[in-house]
SEKOLSE-941995 format. One record per residue (C-alpha): residue number from 1; chain; x, y, z. Coordinates in steps of 0.5 Angstrom, whole numbers, m for minus. Example, Ala and Ser with C-alpha at 12.3 -4.5 7.8 and 13.67 -1.06 7.14 Angstrom:
marlo k=1, c=A, east=25, north=m9, up=16
marlo k=2, c=A, east=27, north=m2, up=14
END
This chain:
marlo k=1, c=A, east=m222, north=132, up=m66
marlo k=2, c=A, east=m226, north=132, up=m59
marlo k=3, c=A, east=m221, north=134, up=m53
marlo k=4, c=A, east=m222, north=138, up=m46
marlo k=5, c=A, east=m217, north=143, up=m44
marlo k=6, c=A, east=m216, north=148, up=m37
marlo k=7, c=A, east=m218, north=155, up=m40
marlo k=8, c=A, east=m217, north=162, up=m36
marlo k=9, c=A, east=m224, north=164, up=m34
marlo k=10, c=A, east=m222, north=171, up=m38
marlo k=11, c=A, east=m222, north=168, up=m45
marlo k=12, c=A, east=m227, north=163, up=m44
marlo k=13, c=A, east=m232, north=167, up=m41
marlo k=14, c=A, east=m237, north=169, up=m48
marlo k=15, c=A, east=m237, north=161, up=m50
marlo k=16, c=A, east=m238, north=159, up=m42
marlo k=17, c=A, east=m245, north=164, up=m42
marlo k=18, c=A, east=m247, north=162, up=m49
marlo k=19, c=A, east=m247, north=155, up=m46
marlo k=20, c=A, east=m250, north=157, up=m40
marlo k=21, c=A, east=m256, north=160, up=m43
marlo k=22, c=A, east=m258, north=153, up=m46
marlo k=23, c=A, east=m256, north=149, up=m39
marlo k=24, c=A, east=m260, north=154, up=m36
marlo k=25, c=A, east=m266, north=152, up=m39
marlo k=26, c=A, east=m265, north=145, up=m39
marlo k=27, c=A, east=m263, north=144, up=m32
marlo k=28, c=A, east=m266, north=150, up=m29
marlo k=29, c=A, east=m273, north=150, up=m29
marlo k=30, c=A, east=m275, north=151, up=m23
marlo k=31, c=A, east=m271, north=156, up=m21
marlo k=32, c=A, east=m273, north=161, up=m28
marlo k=33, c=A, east=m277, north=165, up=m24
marlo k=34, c=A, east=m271, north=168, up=m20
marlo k=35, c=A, east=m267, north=169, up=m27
marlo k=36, c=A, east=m260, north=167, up=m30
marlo k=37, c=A, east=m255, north=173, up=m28
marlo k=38, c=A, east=m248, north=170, up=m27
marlo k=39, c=A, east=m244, north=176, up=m25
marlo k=40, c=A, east=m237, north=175, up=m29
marlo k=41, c=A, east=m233, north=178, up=m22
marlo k=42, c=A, east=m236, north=173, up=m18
marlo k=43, c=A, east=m233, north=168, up=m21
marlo k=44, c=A, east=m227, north=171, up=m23
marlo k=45, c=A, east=m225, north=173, up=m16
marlo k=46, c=A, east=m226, north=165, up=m15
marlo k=47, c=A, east=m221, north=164, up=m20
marlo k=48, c=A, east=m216, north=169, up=m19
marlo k=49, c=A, east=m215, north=166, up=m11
marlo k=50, c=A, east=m215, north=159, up=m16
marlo k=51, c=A, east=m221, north=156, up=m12
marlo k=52, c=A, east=m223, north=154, up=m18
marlo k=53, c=A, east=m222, north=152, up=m25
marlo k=54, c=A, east=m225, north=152, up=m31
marlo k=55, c=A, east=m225, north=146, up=m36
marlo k=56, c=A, east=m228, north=147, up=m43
marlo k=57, c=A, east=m230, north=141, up=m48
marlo k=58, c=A, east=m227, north=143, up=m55
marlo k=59, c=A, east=m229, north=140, up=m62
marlo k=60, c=A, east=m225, north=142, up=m67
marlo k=61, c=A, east=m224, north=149, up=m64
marlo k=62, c=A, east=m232, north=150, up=m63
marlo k=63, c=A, east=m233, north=150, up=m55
marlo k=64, c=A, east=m238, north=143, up=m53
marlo k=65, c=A, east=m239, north=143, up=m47
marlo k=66, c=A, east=m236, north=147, up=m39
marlo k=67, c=A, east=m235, north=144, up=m32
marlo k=68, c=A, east=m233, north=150, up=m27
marlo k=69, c=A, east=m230, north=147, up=m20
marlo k=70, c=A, east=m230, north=150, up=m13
marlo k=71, c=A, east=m223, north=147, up=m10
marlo k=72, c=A, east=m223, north=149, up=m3
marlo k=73, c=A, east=m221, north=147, up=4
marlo k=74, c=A, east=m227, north=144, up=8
marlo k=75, c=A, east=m229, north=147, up=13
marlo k=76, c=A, east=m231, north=141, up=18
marlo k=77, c=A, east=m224, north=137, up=15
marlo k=78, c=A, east=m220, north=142, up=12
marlo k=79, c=A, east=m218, north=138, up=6
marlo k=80, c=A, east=m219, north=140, up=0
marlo k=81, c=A, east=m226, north=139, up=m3
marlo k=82, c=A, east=m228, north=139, up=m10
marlo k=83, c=A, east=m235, north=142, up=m12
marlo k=84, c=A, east=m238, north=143, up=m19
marlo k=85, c=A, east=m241, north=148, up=m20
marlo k=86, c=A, east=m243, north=147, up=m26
marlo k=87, c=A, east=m242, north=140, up=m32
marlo k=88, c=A, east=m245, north=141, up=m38
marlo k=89, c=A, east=m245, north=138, up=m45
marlo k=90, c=A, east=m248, north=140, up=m52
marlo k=91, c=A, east=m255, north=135, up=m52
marlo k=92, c=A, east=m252, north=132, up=m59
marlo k=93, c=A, east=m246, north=130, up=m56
marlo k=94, c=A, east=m249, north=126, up=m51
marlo k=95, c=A, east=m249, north=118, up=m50
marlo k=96, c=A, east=m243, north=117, up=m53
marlo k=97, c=A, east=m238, north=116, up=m47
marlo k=98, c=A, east=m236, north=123, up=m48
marlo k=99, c=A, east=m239, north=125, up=m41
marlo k=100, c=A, east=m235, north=119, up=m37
marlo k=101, c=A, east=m230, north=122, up=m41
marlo k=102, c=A, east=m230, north=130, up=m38
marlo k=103, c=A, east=m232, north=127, up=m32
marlo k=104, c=A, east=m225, north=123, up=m32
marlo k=105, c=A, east=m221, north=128, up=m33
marlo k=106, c=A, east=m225, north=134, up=m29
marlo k=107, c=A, east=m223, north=129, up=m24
marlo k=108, c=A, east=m216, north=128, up=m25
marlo k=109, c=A, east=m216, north=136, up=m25
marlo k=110, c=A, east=m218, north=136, up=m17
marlo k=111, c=A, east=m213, north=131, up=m15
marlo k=112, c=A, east=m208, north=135, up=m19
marlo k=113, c=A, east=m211, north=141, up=m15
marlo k=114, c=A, east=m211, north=137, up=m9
marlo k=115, c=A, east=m218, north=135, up=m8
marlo k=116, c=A, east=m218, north=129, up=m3
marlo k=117, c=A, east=m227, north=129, up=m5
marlo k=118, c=A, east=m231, north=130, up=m11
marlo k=119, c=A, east=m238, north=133, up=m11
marlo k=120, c=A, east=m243, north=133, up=m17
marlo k=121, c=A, east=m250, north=135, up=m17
marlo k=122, c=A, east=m254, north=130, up=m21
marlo k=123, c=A, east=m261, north=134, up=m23
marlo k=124, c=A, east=m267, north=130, up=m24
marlo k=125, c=A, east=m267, north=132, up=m31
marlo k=126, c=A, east=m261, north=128, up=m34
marlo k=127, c=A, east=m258, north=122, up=m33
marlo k=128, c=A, east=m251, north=125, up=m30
marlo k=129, c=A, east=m253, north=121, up=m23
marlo k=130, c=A, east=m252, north=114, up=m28
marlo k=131, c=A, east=m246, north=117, up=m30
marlo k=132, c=A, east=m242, north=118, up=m24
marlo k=133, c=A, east=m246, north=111, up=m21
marlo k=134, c=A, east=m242, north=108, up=m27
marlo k=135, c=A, east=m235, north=112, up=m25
marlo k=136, c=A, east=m236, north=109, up=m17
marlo k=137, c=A, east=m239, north=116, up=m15
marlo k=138, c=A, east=m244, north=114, up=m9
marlo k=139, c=A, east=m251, north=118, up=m8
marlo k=140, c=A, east=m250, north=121, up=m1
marlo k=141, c=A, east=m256, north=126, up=m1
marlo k=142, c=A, east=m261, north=128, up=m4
marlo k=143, c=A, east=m263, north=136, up=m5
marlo k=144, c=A, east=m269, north=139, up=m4
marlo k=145, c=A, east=m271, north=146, up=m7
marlo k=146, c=A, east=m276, north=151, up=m5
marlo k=147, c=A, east=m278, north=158, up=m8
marlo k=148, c=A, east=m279, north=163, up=m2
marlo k=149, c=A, east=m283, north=168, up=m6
marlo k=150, c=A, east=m288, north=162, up=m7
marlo k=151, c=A, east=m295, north=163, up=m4
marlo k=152, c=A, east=m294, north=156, up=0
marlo k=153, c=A, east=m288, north=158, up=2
marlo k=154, c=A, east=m287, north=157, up=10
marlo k=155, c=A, east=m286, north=164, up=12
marlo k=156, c=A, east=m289, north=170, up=8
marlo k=157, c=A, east=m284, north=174, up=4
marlo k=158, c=A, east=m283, north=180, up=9
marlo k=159, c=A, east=m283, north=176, up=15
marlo k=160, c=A, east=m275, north=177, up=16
marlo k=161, c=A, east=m275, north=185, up=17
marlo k=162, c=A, east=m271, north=189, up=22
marlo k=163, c=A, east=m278, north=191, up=24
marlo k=164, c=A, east=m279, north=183, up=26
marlo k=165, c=A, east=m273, north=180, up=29
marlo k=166, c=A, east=m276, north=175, up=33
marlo k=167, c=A, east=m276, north=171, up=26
marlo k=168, c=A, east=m269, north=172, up=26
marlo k=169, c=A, east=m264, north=168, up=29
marlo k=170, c=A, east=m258, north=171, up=33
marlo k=171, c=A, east=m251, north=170, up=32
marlo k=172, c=A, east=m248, north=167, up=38
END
C-alpha cells in the first residue's frame, strides 16, 4: 500500500539522504562539480521555525519518494509562498499517476500551511513540468545556470576580493 505522510525531519533524514543521492544524480548533473553536501542543521533550523515540511512517499513502509517545502512570507507580498525544495520519486514508481497524486497532496499541505502560491522547479531532464501542466500550474520563468569556476565564466574566479572591490557592489 502506496501512501504520503508529514514526517519530522529528525526521523526521516537517513531515508531523505538515501533518496537524495539518487536524485542528485539524476537531476543534478550540471552541478556535480560543486558536490552533494546537505547539511542535516540547515535543514533542521528551517524545520523547527515550521518554514518547512517534509513529506516522504511510502510503500508498504519502504520510503519511495521525498518533497521538502519552504513555506514562508514573500518578501514582495507578505503572503505566504510555498517553494520546493525538492520532488522526487523512485524511477519505477513513475508514470503511473502517483506523481499527480504526491503533488496533490504536497499541495494540500501548503494550503494547510497557509501558502497562498506554489512554486516548483521542472528540471529539463524529467517530465515533472508536464505534471504540474496537467495539475493547471503555469510555466512562469525559465532558470538559467552557470558554473562560476568554469573558464568561460564572465568574471575569472578571483575578480571578487578584498583587494578588488570595485568588482563588488555596495550596499546602500
Amino acid at each position: 500500500m502506496i501512501y504520503f505522510h508529514i514526517e519530522p525531519l529528525e526521523s526521516a533524514w537517513a531515508e531523505i539522504m538515501a533518496l537524495a543521492e539518487q536524485h542528485w544524480t539524476e537531476t543534478e548533473e550540471y552541478r556535480h562539480g560543486q558536490g552533494f553536501k546537505p547539511l542535516y542543521s540547515r535543514y533542521a533550523e528551517y524545520a523547527a521555525c515550521d518554514w518547512m515540511f517534509v513529506v516522504m512517499v511510502r510503500d508498504e513502509g519502504r520510503a519511495i519518494g521525498y518533497a521538502a517545502m519552504y513555506v514562508t512570507p514573500s518578501m514582495h507580498t507578505q503572503k505566504l509562498v510555498a517553494t520546493e525544495d525538492t520532488f522526487f520519486l523512485l524511477p519505477e514508481y513513475r508514470g503511473k499517476g502517483l506523481a499527480s497524486d504526491f503533488v496533490t497532496f504536497v499541495e494540500g499541505e501548503c494550503i494547510r500551511r497557509g501558502a497562498v502560491e506554489v512554486l516548483f522547479t521542472a528540471k529539463a531532464v524529467n517530465h515533472v513540468g508536464a505534471i504540474l501542466e496537467h495539475l493547471d500550474y503555469l510555466p512562469v520563468a525559465v532558470q538559467y545556470a552557470k558554473q562560476l569556476s568554469r573558464a568561460d565564466s564572465a568574471l575569472p574566479p578571483d575578480a571578487v576580493t578584498e583587494s578588488n572591490s570595485h568588482v563588488r557592489a555596495e550596499s546602500p
